[in-house]
MOPAC internal coordinates of N, CA, C and O (Angstrom, degrees):
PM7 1SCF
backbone

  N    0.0000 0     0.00 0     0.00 0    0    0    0
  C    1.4431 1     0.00 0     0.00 0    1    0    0
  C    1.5233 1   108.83 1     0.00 0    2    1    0
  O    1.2310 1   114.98 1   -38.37 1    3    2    1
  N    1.1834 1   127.13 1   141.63 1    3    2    1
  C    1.2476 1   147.66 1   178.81 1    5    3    2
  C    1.6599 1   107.33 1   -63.21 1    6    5    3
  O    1.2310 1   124.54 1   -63.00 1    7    6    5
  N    1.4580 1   108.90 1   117.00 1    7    6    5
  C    1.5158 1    93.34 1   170.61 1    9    7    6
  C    1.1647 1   156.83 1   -47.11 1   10    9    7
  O    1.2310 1   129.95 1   149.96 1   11   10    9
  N    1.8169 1    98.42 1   -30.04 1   11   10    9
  C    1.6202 1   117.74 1   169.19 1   13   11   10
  C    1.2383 1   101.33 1   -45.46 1   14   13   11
  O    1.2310 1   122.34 1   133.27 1   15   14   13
  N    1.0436 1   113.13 1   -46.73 1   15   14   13
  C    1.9224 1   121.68 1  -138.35 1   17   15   14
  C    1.5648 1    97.75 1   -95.04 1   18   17   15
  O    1.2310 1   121.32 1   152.57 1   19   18   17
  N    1.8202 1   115.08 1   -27.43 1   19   18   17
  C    1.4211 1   114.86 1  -168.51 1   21   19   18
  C    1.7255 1    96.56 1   -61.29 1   22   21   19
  O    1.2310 1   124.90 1   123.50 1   23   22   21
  N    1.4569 1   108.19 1   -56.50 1   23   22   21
  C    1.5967 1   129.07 1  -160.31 1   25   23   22
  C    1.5887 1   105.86 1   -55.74 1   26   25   23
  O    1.2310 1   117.39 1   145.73 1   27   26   25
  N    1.5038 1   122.58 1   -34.27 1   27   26   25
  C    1.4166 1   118.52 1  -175.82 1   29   27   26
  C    1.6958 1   106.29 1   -80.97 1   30   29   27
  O    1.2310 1   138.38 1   -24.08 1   31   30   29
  N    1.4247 1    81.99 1   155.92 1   31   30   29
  C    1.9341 1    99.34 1  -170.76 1   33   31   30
  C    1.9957 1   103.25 1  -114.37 1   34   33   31
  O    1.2310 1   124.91 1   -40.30 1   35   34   33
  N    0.7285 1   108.18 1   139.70 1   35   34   33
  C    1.6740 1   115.94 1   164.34 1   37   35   34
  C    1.3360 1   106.58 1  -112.80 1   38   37   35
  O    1.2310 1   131.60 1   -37.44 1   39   38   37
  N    1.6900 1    95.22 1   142.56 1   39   38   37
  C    1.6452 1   101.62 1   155.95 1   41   39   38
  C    1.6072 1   113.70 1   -85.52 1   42   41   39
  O    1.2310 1   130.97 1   -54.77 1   43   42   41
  N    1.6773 1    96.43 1   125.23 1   43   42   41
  C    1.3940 1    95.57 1   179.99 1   45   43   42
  C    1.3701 1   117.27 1  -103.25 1   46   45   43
  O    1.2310 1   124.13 1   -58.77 1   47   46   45
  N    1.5571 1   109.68 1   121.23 1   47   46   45
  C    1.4145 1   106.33 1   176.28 1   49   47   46
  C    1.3023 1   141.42 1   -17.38 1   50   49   47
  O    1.2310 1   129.62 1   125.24 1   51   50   49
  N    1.6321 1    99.07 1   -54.76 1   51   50   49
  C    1.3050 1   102.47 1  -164.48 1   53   51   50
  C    1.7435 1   122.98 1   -90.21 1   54   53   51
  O    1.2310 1   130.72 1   178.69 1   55   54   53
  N    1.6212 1    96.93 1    -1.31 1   55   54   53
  C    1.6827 1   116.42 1  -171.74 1   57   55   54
  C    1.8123 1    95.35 1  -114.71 1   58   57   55
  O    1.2310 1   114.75 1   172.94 1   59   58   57
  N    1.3314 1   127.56 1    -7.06 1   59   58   57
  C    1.2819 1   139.38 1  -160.40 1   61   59   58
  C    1.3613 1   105.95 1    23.92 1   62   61   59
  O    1.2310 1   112.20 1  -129.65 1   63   62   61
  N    1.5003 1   132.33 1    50.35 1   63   62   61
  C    1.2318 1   133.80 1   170.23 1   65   63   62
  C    1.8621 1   112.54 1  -141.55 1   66   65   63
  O    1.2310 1   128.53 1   -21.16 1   67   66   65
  N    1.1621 1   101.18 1   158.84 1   67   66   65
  C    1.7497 1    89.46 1   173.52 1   69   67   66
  C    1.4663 1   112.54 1   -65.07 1   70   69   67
  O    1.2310 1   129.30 1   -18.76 1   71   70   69
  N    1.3490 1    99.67 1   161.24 1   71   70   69
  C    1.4037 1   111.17 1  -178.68 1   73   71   70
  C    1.6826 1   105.41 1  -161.81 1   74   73   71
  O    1.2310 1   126.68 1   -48.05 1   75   74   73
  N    1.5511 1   104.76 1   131.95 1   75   74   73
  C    1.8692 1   114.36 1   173.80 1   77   75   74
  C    1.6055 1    96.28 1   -63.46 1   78   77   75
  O    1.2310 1   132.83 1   -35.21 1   79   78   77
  N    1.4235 1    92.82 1   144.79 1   79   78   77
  C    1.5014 1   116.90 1   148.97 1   81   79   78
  C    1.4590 1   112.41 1   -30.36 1   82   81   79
  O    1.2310 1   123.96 1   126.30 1   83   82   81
  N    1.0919 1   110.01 1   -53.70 1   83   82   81
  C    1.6386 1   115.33 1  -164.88 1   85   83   82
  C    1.8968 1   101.40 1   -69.74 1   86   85   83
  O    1.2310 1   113.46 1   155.90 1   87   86   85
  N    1.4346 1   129.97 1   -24.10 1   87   86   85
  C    1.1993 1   120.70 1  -168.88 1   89   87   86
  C    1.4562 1   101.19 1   -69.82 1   90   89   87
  O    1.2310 1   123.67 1   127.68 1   91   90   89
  N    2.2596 1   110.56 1   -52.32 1   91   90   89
  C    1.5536 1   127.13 1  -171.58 1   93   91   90
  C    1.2630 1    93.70 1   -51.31 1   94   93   91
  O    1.2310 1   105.95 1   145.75 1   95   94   93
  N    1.5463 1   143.68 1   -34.25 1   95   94   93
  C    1.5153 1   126.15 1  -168.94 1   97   95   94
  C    1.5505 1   100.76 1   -69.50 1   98   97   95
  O    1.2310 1   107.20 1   145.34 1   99   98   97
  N    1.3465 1   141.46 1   -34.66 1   99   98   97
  C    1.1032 1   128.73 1  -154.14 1  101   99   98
  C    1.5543 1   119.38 1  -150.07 1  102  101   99
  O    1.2310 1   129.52 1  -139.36 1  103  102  101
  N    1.6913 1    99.25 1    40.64 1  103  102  101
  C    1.4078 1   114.01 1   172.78 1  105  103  102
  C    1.1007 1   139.57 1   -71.55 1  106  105  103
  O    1.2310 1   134.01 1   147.29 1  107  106  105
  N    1.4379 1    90.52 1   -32.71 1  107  106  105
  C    1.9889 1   114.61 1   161.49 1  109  107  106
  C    1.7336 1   103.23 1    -2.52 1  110  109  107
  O    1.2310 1   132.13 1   -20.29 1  111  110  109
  N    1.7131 1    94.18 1   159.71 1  111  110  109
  C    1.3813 1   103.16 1   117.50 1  113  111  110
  C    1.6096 1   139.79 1   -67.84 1  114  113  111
  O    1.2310 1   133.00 1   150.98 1  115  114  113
  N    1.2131 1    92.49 1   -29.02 1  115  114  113
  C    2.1629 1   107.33 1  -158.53 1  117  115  114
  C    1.7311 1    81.00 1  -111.34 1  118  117  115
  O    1.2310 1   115.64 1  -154.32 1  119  118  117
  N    1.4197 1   125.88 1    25.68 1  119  118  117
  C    1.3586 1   117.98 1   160.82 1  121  119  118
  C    1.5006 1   125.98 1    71.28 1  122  121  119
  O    1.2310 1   128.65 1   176.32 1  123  122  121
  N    1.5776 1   100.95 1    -3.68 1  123  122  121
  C    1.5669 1   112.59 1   174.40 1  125  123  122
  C    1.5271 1   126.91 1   -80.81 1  126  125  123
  O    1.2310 1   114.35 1    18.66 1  127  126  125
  N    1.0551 1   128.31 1  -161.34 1  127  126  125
  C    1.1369 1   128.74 1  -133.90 1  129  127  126
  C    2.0101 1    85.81 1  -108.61 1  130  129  127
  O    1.2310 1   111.69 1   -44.12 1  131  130  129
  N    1.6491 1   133.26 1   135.88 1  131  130  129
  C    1.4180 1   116.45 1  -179.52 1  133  131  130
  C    1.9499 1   102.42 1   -61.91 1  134  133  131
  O    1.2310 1   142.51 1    -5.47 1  135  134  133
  N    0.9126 1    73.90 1   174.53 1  135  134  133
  C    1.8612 1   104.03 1  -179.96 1  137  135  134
  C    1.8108 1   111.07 1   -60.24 1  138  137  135
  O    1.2310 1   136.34 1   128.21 1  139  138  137
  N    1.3622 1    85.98 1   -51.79 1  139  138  137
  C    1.9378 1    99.45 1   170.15 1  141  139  138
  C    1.0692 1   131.23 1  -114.39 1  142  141  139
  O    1.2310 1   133.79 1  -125.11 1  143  142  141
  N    1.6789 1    90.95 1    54.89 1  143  142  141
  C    1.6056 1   100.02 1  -177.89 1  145  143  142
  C    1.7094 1    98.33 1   -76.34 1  146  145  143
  O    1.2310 1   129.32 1   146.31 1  147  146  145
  N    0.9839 1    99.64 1   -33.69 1  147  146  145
  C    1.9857 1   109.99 1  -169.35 1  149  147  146
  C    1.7590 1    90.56 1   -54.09 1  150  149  147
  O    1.2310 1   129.51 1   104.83 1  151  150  149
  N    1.3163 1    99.27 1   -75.17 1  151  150  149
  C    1.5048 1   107.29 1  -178.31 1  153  151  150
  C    1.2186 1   144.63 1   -37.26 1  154  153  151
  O    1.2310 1   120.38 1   173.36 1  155  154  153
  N    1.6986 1   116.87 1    -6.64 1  155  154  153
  C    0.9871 1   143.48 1  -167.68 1  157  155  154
  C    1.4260 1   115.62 1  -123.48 1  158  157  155
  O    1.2310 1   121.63 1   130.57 1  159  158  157
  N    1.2815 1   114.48 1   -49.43 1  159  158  157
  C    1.1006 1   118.23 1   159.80 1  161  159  158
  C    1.8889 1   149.56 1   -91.15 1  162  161  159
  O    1.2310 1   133.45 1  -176.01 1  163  162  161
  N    1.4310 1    91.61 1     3.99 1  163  162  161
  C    2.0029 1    93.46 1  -171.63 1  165  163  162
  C    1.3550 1    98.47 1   -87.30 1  166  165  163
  O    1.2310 1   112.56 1  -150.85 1  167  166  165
  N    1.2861 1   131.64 1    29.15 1  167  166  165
  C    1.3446 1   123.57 1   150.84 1  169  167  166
  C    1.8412 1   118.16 1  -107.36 1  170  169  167
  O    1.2310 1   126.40 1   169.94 1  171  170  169
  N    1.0778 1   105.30 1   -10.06 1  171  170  169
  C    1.3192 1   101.71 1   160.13 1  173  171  170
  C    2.2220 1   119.92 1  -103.72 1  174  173  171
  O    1.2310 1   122.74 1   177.20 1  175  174  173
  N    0.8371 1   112.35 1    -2.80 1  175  174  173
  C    1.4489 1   114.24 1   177.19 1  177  175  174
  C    1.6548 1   102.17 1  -178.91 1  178  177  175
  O    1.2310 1   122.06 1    12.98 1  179  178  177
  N    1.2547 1   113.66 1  -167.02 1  179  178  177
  C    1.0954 1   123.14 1  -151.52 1  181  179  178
  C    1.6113 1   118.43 1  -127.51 1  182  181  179
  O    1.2310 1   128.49 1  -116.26 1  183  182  181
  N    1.8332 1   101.26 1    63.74 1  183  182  181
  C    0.9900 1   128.56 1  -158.63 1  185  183  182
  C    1.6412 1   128.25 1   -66.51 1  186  185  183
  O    1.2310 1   122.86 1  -179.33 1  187  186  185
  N    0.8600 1   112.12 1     0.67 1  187  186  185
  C    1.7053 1   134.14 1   163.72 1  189  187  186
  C    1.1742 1    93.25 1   -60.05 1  190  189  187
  O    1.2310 1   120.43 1   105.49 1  191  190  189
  N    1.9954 1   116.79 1   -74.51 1  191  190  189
  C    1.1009 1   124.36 1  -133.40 1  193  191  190
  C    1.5581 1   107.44 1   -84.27 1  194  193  191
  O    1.2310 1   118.41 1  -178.01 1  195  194  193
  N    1.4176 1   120.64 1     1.99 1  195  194  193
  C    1.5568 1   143.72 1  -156.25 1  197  195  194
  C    1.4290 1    80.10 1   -97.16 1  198  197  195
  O    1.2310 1   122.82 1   108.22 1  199  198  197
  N    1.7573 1   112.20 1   -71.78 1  199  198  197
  C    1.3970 1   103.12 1  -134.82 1  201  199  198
  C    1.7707 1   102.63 1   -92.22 1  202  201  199
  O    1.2310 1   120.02 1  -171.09 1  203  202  201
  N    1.6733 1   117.57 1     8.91 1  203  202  201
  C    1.0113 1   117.60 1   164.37 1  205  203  202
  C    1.6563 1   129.13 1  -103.17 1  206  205  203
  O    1.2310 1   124.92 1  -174.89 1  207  206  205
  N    1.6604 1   108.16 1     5.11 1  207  206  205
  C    1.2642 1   114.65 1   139.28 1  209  207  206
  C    1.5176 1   141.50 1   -91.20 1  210  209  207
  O    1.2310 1   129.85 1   178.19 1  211  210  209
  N    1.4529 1    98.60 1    -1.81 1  211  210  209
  C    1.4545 1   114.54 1  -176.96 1  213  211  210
  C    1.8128 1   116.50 1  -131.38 1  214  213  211
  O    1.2310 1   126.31 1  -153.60 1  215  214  213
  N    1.4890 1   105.48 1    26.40 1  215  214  213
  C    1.5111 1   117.25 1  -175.91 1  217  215  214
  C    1.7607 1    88.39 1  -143.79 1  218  217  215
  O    1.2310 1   121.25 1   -38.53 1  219  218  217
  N    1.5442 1   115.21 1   141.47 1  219  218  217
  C    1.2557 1   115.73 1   163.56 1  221  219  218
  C    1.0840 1   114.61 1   -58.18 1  222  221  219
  O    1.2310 1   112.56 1   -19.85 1  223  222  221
  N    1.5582 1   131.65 1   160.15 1  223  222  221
  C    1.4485 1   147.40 1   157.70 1  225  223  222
  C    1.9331 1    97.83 1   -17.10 1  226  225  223
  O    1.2310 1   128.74 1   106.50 1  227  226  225
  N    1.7896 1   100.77 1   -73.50 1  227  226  225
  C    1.7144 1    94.26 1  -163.23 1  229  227  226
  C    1.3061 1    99.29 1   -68.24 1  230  229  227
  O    1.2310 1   107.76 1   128.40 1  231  230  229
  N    1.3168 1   140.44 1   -51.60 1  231  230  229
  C    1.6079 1   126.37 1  -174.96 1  233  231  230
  C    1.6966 1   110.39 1   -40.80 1  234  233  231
  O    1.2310 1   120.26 1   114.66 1  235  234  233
  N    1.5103 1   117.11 1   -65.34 1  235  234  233
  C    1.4402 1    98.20 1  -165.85 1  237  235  234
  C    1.9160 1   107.94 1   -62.19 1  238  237  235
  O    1.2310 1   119.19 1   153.05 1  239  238  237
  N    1.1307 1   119.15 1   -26.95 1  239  238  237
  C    1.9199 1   122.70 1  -171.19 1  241  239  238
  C    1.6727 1    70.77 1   -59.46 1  242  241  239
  O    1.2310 1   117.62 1    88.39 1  243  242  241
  N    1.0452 1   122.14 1   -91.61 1  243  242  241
  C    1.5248 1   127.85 1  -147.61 1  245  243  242
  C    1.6075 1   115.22 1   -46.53 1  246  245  243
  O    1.2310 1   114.46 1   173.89 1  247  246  245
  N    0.9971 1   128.10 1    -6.11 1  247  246  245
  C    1.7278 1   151.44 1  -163.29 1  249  247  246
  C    1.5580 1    94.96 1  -112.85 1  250  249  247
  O    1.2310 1   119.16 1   127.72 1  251  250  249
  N    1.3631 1   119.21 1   -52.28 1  251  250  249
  C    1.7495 1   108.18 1   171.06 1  253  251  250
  C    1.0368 1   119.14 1   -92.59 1  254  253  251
  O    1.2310 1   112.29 1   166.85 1  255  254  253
  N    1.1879 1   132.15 1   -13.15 1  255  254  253
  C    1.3900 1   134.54 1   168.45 1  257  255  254
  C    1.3383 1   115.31 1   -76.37 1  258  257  255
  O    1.2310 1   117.86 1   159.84 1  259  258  257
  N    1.5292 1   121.68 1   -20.16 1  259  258  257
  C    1.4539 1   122.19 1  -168.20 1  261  259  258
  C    1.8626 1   112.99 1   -70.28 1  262  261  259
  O    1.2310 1   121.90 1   -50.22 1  263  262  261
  N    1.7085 1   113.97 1   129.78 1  263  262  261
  C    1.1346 1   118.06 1  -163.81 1  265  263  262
  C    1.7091 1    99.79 1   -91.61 1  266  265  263
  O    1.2310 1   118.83 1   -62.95 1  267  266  265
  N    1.3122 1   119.84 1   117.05 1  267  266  265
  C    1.4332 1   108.98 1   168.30 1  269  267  266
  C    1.5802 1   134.82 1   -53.48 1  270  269  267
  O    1.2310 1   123.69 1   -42.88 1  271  270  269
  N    1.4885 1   110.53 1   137.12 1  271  270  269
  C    1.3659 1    98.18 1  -172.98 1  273  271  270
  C    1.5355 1   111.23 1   -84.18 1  274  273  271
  O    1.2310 1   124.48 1    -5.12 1  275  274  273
  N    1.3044 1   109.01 1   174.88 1  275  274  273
  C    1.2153 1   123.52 1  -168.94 1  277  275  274
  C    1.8989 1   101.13 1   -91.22 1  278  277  275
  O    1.2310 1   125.51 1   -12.78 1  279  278  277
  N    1.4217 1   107.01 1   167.22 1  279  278  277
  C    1.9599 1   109.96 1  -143.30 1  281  279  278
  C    1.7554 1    83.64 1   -77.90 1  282  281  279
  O    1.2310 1   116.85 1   149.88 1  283  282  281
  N    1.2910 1   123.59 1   -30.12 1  283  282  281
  C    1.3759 1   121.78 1  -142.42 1  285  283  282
  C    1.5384 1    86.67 1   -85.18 1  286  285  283
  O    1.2310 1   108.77 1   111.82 1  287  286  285
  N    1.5605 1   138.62 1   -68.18 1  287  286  285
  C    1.2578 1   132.41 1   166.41 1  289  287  286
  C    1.7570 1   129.01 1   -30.55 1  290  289  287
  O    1.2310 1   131.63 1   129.20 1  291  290  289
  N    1.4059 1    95.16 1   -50.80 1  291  290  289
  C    1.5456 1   110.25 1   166.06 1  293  291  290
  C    1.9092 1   110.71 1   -36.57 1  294  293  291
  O    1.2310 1   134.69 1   116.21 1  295  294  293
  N    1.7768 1    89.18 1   -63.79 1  295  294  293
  C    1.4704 1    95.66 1  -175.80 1  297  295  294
  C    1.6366 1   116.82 1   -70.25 1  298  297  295
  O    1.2310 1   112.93 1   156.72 1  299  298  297
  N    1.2460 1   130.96 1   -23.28 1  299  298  297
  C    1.1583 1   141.25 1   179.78 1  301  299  298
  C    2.0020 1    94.81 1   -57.62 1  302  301  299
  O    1.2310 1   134.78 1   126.70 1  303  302  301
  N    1.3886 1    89.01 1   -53.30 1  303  302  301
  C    1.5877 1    96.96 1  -168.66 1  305  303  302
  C    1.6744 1   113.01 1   -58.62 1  306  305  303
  O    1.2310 1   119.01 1   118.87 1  307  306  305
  N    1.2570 1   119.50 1   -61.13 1  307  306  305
  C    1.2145 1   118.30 1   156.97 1  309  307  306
  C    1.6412 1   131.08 1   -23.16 1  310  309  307
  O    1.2310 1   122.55 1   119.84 1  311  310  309
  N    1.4669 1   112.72 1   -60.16 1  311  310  309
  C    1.1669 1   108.29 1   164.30 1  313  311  310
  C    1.4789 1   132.23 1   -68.90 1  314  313  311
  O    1.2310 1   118.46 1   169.44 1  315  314  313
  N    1.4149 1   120.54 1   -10.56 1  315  314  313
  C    1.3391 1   143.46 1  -174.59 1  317  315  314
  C    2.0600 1    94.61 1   -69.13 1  318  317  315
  O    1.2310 1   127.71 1   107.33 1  319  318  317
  N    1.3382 1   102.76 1   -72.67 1  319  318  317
  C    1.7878 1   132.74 1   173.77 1  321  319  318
  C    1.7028 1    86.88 1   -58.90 1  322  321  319
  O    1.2310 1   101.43 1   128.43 1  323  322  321
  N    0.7546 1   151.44 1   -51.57 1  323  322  321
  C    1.6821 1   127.19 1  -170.11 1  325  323  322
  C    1.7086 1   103.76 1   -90.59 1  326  325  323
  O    1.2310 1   121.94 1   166.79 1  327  326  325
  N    1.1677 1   113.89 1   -13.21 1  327  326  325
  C    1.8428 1   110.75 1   164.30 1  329  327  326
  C    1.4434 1   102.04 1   -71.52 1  330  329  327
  O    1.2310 1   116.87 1   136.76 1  331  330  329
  N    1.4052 1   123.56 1   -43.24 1  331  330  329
  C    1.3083 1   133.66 1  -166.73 1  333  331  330
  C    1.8391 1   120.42 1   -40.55 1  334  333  331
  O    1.2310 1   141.46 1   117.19 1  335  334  333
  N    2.0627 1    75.95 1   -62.81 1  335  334  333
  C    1.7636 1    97.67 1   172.02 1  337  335  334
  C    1.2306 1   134.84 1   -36.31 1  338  337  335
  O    1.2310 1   120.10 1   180.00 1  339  338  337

């Protein structure tokens, strides 16, 4: 990762706290990259072109192609993974 880009922090929506570049690549469960990494970041650099030199061919297709879910499933899911715990 590029240093500019290591050192800057985003507020991430969904943690409402800052967070490095380097966490959104690998927040997953399966260690991949979040869902809105695009969304979060193409106002500070030029985040297409980042995560399609540093994501295989199928990871980045599958990373822009991915359709967001809707809040009510989302939340179902959440509580599903915190029954789990």
């Amino acid at each position: 990762m590029e240093p500019e880009i290591e050192n800057q922090n985003r507020r991430c929506p969904r943690l409402g706290s800052p967070v490095p570049l380097s966490y959104c690549m690998k927040c997953n469960d399966n260690h991949r990259p979040c869902g809105k990494v695009i969304d979060c970041w193409w106002e500070f650099f030029d985040i297409k072109s980042y995560l399609e030199k540093n994501l295989s061919t199928e990871d980045f297709t599958e990373l822009v192609n991915q359709k967001p879910q809707d809040k009510i499933t989302s939340i179902l899911e959440l509580i599903e993974k915190a029954k789990n715990r």
